[in-house]
Structures are given as structure tokens and as C-alpha cells.
Residue, then its C-alpha position, 0 to 999 in steps of 0.5 A: x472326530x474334530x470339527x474343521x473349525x478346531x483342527x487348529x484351535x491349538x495352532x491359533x495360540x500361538x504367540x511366536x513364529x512357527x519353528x521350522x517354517x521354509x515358507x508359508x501362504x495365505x489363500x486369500x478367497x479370490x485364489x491370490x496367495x500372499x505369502x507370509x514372513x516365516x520370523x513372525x507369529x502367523x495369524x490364524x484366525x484370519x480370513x483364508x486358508x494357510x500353506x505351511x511347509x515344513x523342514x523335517x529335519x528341524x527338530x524344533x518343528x516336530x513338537x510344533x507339529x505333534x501338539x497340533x489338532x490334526x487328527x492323531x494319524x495325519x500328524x504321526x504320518x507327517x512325523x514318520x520316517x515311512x518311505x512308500x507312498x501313501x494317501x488316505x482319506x478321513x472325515x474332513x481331513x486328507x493325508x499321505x506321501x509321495x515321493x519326488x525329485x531332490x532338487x539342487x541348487x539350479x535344478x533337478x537330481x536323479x534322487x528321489x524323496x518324500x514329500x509328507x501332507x495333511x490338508x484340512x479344509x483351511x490348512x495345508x500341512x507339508x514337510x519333507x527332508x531334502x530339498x524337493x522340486x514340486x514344493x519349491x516350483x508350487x511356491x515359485x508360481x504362487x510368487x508370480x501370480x497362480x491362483x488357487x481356489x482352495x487346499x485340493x486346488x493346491x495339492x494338485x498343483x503340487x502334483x501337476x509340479x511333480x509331472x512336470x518335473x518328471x516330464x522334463x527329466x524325461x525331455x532329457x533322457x530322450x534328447x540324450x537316447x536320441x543322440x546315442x542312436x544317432x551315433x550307434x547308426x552312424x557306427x560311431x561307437x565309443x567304450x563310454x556309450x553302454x555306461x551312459x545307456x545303463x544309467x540311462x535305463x537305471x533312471x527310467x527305472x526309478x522313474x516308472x517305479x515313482x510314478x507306478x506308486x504315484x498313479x496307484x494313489x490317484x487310481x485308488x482315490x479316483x474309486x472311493x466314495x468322496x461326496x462325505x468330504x468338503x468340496x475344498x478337500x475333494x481333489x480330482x483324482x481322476x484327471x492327475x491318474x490320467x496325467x500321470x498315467x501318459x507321462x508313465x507311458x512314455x518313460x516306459x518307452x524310453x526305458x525299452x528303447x534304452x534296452x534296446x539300443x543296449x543289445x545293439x551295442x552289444x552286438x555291435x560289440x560282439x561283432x567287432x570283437x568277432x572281426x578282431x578274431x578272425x583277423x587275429x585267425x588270419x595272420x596266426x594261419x599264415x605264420x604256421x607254415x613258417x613257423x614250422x619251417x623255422x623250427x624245422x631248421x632250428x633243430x640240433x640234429x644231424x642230416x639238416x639239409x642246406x647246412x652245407x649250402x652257401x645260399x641255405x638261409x636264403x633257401x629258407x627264407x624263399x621256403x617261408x614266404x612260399x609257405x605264407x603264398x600256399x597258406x594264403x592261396x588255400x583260404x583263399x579258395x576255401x573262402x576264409x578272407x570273405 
């Protein structure tokens, strides 16, 4: 296994800028980053610990990154196409995948990628294919200030920015519940509310599906055995788990109360439509008996009584309407109209 020390000897002789950079940091020892020019050559050797992130999808940064001195695994990780989440542990280096929110111009999509690591103790190697929300939030605090004490420090933080991206998502998906059960009670029903609750609960779905594998990571390193690795590399498992765990809790509880409000609506529904039905009953029993009449007197047949009567329609029209009068009398006390 390579020494820390020469996990980028092959990286310090470089002479140019680092093809396919989207930004870079130095960590300086008091936890400052400075971020670097991603147009000039990067200088290794220097004193602190370097963030490189990548864009996969420039083929010019995958020679960059295969002729590296990461170990063998981490650098096929980080030029894989693997789509599960992953996270593994080896002498002085630590390497895997989570997924994350794609992010749009201004904010956060429904869609999910994957962001690809492998951290040494001075280096932080990540790369992803689209555009994520974690990545770019990291990089905006170090902006403003975020001290970070080592390259563990820096991946938490990176973690910290999925749950909170994760938790306003969920933030929204509440407010936007709440105001469906808001209508719902107050029997303000609308065609487009069952297909805005699906969407709802099909992106809590995907929601608990991301974590449940982001928390399963975080679980499994909590139990392993990590006293044989640098202090900068030991990242504290069991306080994100923790994190990750609650903010599961909650999508959990979105998604049932969706579930919920869905089978509500759908009696709600159901309902109606049985309201519809018995209205339609109604008004077809009244019409029978005229309607019997109608075609009594309809018939091409001798013997019709009131043909000869000058008065004869208006006989049958007083034998229609007392028709209805019965009918209506007779559900009436049968308890048809409660």
C-alpha cells in the first residue's frame, strides 16, 4: 500500500492547470480555504490539504485522474459509472458514492445523482456528472468563511449539505401537504389534488430510498474499526447516522400522511360519485311511470282509451304528473330521498 506522502507524487509534476476542475481549495492549517484558479497549474507541494472537484463528464479529467497515485480501487470508483451508494475504508485512504439533489440554475430538482469521492489525508478527490446541490452549497460556505479542520471535516460537511438540502425539500413537501389537507377538510376538492398528492408521495419515496442508502453507510462505518486510520481521515459516522436517521423519520411521515390524505380523497371521491348515483336513481324512478304511460298511449293498436276525447292529452298529461306524484310519494316513504 502507498505511503499519504506519495499518494500524489504523480500529481506534484504537473506543470499545467488540472483538465476538468470545477473549482479547487486549499485548507490552510487554521481551517480557512482559499480557493484556487482552476486556469493555472495547482501547486502541490504546499503547505495544506487540496479539495479538487471534478466534472466526470470532461473526458480530458479521466487520464488526470487514472494516472494518479490514489489507490487502484478509489480511482476505478471515481471513474465508474456504479449507480448505488457505496463507502469503503482502506490504509490511509477512504472512498465511495452517495447520491444527491441535481441542482438547477437557482435551486434544487426532484432528480437525483451521484457524487464519487476518495480523500487521503491532504487530498479530497470528488466528481460527479450533473450538476449537485451538496457540492456547490460546500463550496459556497467555504466562500464565506467555513472553517474546516481536516479532509473528514470536509466530507461531513459535504454530507451535512445533502440533509439540509434533503430537509428543505422536505420543508416543501410539507407546506405543500398541509395545504392539501387544509382543502380536503374544508370540502374543497379539485380534479388536480390526487395528481399533485402522487407526486408528492412518489418523491418521498425516492426521498427515503436516498437516505435509507445514505444512512446504511454511515451505520455500517459507525461499527467498523477505524483507530488504523489518520485522525484527518476518521469521519464521525455516528453523529451524521444520527442526522440522517431523523430527517428519514420525517420523510417517512410525509409520505404515510400523503398515503393518507390520498385514500381520503379517494372516498371523498367515491362519495360523490355515489351522490351523483343516487341523484341520477331519483330522477330515473320518477320518469318510469310517465314513461310507461308515454308508450302506453304511443302504441299503434285499436282500443286506446281517450282517442276519441277532445280533452284526451290533457288526461294524459294529469295521468303522467300523477304518475311522478305516486312515485315520489312511495320513496318517500320508503326513505329513498334520506
Amino acid at each position: 500500500m502507498a505511503e499519504p506522502a506519495k499518494l500524489v507524487s504523480a500529481i506534484t509534476e504537473s506543470v499545467s492547470a488540472i483538465p476538468g476542475l470545477v473549482w479547487a481549495f486549499r485548507l490552510h492549517g487554521d481551517g480557512s480555504a482559499e480557493p484556487l484558479p482552476i486556469d493555472q497549474p495547482i501547486e502541490f507541494s504546499h503547505d495544506g490539504r487540496l479539495w479538487l472537484h471534478f466534472n466526470l463528464t470532461d473526458t480530458r479529467a479521466r487520464p488526470w485522474i487514472a494516472a494518479s497515485q490514489l489507490p487502484p480501487l478509489a480511482r476505478e470508483l471515481l471513474l465508474s459509472n456504479d449507480t448505488f451508494q457505496q463507502l469503503h475504508v482502506i490504509d490511509h485512504c477512504v472512498y465511495g458514492v452517495f447520491s444527491d439533489l441535481v441542482r438547477d440554475i437557482d435551486s434544487a430538482t426532484e432528480d437525483t445523482a451521484f457524487l464519487r469521492f476518495a480523500m487521503t489525508e491532504r487530498l479530497l478527490i470528488s466528481g460527479r456528472h450533473q450538476a449537485l446541490c451538496s457540492a456547490d452549497a460546500t463550496r459556497r460556505v467555504l466562500e464565506g468563511g467555513y472553517r474546516v479542520d481536516n479532509v473528514a471535516h470536509l466530507l461531513e460537511k459535504i454530507v451535512d449539505e445533502v440533509a439540509d438540502t434533503l430537509d428543505r425539500m422536505a420543508d416543501k413537501l410539507g407546506q405543500e401537504i398541509d395545504d392539501i389537507e387544509e382543502r380536503i377538510l374544508a370540502d374543497d376538492v379539485k380534479p388536480e389534488m390526487r395528481r399533485n398528492l402522487g407526486r408528492l408521495r412518489r418523491t418521498c419515496v425516492r426521498l427515503h430510498r436516498q437516505l435509507t442508502g445514505l444512512r446504511a453507510l454511515f451505520h455500517r462505518l459507525d461499527q467498523k474499526n477505524t483507530d488504523h486510520l489518520a485522525p484527518g481521515l476518521r469521519i464521525q459516522a455516528g453523529k451524521l447516522a444520527q442526522r440522517l436517521d431523523g430527517l428519514d423519520h420525517d420523510i417517512v411521515e410525509l409520505r404515510e400522511r400523503s398515503r393518507l390524505l390520498e385514500e381520503e380523497l379517494r372516498f371523498k371521491n367515491e362519495e360523490e360519485s355515489n351522490q351523483h348515483l343516487h341523484t341520477l336513481s331519483i330522477v330515473t324512478t320518477l320518469l318510469l311511470p310517465p314513461t310507461l304511460i308515454t308508450g302506453i298511449f304511443g302504441m299503434n293498436t285499436k282500443g286506446l282509451p281517450l282517442t276519441d276525447v277532445e280533452t284526451g292529452f290533457l288526461w294524459a298529461a294529469g295521468l303522467m304528473a300523477s304518475s311522478i306524484g305516486a312515485a315520489y310519494l312511495f320513496m318517500r316513504r320508503t326513505g329513498i330521498f334520506k
